[in-house]
C-alpha positions as CSV (number, residue, x, y, z in Angstrom):
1,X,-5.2,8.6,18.9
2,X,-5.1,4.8,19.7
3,X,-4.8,2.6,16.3
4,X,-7.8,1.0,16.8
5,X,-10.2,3.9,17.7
6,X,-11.1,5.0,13.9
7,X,-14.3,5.7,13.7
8,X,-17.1,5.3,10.9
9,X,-17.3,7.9,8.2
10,X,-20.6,10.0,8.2
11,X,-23.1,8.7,5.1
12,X,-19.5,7.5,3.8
13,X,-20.1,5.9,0.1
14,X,-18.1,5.4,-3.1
15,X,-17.9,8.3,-5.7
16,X,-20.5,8.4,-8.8
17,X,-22.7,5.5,-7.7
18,X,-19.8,2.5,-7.4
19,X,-20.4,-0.2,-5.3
20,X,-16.9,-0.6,-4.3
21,X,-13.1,0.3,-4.9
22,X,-10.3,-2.1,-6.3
23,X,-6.5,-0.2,-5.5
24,X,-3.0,-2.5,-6.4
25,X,-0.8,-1.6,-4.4
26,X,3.2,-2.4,-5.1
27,X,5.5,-2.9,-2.1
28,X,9.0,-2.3,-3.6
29,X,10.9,-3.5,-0.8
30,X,13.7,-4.5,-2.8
31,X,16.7,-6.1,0.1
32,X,15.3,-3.8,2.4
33,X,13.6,-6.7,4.1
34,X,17.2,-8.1,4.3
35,X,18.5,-4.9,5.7
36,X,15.9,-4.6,8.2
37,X,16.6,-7.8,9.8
38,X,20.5,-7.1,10.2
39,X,21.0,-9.4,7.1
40,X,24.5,-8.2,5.4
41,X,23.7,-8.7,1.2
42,X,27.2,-10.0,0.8
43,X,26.1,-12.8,2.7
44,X,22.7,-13.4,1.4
45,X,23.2,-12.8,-2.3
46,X,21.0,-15.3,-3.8
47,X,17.9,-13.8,-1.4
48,X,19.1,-10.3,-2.8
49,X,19.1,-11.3,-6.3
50,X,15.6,-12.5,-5.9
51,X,14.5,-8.9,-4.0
52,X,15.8,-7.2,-6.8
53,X,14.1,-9.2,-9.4
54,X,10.8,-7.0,-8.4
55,X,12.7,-3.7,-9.4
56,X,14.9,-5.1,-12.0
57,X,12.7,-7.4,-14.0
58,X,9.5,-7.2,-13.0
59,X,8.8,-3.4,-12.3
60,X,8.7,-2.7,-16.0
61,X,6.3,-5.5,-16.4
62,X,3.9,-4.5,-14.4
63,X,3.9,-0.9,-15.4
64,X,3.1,-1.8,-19.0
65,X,0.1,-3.9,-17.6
66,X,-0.9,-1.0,-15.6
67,X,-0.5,1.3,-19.1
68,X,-2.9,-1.4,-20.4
69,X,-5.7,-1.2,-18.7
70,X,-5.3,2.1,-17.3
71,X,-5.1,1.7,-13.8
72,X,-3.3,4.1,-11.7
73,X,-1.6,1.9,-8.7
74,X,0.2,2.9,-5.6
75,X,3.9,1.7,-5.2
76,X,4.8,2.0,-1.8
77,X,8.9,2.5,-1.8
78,X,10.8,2.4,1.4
79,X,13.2,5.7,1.2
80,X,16.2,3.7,0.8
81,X,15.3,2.3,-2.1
82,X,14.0,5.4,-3.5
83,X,17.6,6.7,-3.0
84,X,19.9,4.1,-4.8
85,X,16.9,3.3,-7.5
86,X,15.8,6.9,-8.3
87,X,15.1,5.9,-12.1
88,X,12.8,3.5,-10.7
89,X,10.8,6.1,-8.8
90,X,10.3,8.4,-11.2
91,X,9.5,5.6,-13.7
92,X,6.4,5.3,-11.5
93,X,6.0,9.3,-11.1
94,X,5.8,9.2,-15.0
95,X,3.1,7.0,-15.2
96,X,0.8,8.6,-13.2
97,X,0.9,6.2,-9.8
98,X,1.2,7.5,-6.5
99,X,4.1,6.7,-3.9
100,X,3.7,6.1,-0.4
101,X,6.0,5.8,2.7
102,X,7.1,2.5,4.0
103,X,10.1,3.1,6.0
104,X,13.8,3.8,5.3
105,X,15.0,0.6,5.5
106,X,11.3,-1.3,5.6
107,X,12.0,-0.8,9.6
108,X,9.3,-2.7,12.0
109,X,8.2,0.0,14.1
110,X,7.0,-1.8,16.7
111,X,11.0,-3.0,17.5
112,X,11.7,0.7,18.2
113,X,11.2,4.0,20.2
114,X,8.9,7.0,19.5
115,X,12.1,9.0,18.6
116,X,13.4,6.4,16.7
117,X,10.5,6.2,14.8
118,X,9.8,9.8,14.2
119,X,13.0,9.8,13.3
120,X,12.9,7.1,10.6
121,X,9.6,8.9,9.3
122,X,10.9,12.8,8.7
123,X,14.3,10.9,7.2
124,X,12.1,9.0,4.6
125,X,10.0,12.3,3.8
126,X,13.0,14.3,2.9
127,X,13.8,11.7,0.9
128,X,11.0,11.9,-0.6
129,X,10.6,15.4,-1.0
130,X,14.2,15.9,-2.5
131,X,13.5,13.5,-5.0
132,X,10.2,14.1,-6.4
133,X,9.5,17.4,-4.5
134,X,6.9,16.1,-2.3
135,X,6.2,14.1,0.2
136,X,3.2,11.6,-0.1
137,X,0.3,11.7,1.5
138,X,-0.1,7.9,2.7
139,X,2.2,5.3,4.6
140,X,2.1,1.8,5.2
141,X,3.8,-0.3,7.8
142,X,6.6,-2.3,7.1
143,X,6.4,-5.7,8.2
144,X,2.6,-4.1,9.8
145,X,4.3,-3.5,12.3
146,X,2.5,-0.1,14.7
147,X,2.7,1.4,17.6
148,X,0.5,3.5,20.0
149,X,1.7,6.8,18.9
150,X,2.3,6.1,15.6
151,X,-1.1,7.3,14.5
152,X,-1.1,10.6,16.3
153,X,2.8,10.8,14.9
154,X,1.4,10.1,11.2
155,X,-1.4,13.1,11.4
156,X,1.6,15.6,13.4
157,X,3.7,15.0,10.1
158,X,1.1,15.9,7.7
159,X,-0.3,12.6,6.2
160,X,-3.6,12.1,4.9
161,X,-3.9,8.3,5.4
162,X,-2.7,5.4,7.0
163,X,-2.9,1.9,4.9
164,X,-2.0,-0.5,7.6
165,X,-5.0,-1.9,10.1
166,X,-7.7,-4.5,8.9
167,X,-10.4,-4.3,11.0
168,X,-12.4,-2.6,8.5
169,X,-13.7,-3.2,4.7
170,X,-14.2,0.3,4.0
171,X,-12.2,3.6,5.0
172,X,-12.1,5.1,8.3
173,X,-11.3,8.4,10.1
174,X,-9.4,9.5,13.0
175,X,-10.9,13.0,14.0
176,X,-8.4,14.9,15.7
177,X,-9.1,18.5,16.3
178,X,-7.0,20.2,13.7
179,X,-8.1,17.9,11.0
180,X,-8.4,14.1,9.7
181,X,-6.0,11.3,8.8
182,X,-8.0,8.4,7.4
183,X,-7.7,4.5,7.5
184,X,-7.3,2.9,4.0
185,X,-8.2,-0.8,5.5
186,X,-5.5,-4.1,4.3
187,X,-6.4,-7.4,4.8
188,X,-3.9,-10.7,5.3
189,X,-5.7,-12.2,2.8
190,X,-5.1,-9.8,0.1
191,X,-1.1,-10.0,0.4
192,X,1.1,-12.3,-1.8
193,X,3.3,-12.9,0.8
194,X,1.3,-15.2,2.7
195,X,0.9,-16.8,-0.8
196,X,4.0,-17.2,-2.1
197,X,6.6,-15.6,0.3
198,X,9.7,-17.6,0.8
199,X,13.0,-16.8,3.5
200,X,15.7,-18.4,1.1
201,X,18.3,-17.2,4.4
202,X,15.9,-20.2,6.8
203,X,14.2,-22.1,4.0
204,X,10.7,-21.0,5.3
205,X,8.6,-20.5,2.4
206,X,4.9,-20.4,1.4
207,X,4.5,-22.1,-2.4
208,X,0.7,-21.9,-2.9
209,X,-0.3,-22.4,-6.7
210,X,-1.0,-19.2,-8.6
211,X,-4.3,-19.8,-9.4
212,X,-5.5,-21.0,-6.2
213,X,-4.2,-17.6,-5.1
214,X,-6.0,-15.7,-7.7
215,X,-9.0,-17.6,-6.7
216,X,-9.1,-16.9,-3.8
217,X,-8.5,-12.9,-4.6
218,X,-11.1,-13.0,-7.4
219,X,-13.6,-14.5,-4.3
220,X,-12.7,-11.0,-1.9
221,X,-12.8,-8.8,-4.7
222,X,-16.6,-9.7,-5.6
223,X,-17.6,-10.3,-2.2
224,X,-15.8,-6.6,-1.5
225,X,-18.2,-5.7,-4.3
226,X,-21.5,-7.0,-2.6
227,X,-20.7,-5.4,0.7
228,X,-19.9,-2.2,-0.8
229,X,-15.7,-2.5,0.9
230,X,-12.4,-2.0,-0.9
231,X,-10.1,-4.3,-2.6
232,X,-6.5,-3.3,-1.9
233,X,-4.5,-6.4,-2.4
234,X,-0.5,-5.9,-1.1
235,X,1.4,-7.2,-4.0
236,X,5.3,-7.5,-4.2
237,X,7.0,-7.0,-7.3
238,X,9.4,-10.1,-7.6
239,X,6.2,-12.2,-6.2
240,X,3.1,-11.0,-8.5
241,X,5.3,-9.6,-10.8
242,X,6.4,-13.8,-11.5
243,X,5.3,-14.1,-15.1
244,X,2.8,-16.7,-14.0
245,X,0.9,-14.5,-11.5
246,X,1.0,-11.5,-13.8
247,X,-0.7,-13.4,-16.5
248,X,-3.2,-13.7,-13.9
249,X,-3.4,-10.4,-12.8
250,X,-3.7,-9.8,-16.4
251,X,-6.8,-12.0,-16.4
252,X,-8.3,-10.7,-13.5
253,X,-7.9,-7.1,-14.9
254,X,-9.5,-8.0,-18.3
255,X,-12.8,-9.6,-16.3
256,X,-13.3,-6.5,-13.9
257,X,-11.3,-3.7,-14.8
258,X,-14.2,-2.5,-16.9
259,X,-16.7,-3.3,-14.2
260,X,-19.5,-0.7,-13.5
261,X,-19.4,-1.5,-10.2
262,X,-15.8,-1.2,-9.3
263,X,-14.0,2.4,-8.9
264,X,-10.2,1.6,-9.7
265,X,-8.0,4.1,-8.2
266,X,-5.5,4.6,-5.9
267,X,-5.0,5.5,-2.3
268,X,-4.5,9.2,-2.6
269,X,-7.7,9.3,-4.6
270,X,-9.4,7.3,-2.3
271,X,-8.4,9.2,0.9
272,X,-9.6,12.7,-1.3
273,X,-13.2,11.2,-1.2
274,X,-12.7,10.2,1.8
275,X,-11.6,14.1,3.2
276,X,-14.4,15.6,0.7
277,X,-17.1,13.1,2.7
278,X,-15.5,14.3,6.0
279,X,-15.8,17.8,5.4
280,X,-19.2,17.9,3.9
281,X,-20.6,15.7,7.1
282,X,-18.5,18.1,9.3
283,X,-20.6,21.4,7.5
284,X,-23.4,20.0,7.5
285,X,-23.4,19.5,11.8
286,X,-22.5,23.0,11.8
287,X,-25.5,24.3,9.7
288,X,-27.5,22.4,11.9
């Protein structure tokens, strides 16, 4: 199916009367981003250094918030870095979160062939499966990068959701014949990068203060509640996992977490509703 012919969800609403959803969501990317773009590390040590500040540093951080207020995130780990960090992974397993693809090397799929591609996919979910002896049921492009197959090549290989596309506030399903793959929807506005991303290889960087960032989160998040969407920021450990911007996510947790409204969860959960939903609607046009 084309990427951008997800369709509506029958009736689709939140579980046990929520207005919304709120999912973090941790790209550990670690120097895969480096990697990806032909970048050797020995040449680009200081830019590794800070990559790895997200897995090193930060990553215990921000599981001891999550312990906190008891909020079960997703941490999306390109297989590469699951391979040379494996204390890292199951230091997320542990906790409860959920993993999901994002390449081998954080590869831009777009750049490449189908086989390529397909290629780069099964690699990372034997990865996957050898570490923590499963593979996970969502991915999410690297660099957002898609192509036309890459839906139908997603659903072939047995995952549940895709967390990449942003036309869409709330999920979304592709119905092939044989069974669903949903759309978790992301939004530019909800990633860090475009907050506080910086290139130090060029010098391109984006320095916007913290808590004009958070600001402007805190505004999607409770206009996401109003319109009944989800909130699935794309957060970077060694960029929200700053100290600054964590005692901001700390802030933002302590105002909603406890929200009525608000169904905190992650995308596996998420994409469970969204398959008990499907099938329900899907029963119900047959008894009709």
């Amino acid at each position: 199916m084309h990427p951008l012919s997800s369709e509506p969800i029958k009736d689709f609403h939140w579980p046990n009367g929520f207005q919304a959803a709120a999912w973090l969501s941790w790209h550990v990317d670690v120097e895969t981003g480096l990697l990806a773009s032909g970048t050797k590390i020995d040449s680009a040590l200081v830019s590794a250094s800070e990559a790895r500040y997200g897995l090193t540093t930060a990553l215990p951080r921000i599981l001891d918030l999550c312990r906190e207020y008891d909020v079960k995130a997703s941490f999306a780990f390109p297989a590469y870095v699951a391979e040379k960090s494996p204390d890292a992974l199951l230091s997320c397993i542990d906790r409860g979160h959920e993993i999901i693809l994002h390449g081998y090397i954080h590869e831009n799929v777009q750049n490449i062939s189908a086989a390529e591609e397909e290629d780069i996919l099964l690699r990372s979910i034997s990865v996957f499966e050898r570490l923590i002896g499963t593979r996970p049921l969502g991915w999410t492009a690297p660099s957002w990068g898609m192509n036309t197959g890459t839906i139908n090549l997603l659903h072939r290989h047995g995952l549940l959701y895709d967390n990449s596309l942003m036309e869409h506030d709330t999920p979304t399903v592709f119905d092939f014949a044989d069974g669903p793959l949903f759309e978790l929807p992301i939004s530019t506005i909800l990633e860090d990068w475009q907050q506080f991303g910086i290139d130090l290889a060029t010098g391109g960087s984006r320095m916007a203060s913290i808590k004009n960032a958070f600001s402007l989160w805190i505004d999607e998040l409770e206009g996401l509640v109003e319109y009944g969407g989800l909130f699935s920021p794309t957060f970077h450990p060694n960029l929200v996992g700053r100290p600054g911007a964590l005692r901001e996510l700390d802030k933002l947790l302590a105002k909603y977490r406890e929200s009525s409204h608000i169904w905190w969860t992650n995308g596996a959960e998420i994409a469970k509703h969204c398959l008990n939903l499907h099938s329900e609607s899907k029963i119900g046009k047959e008894l009709s």
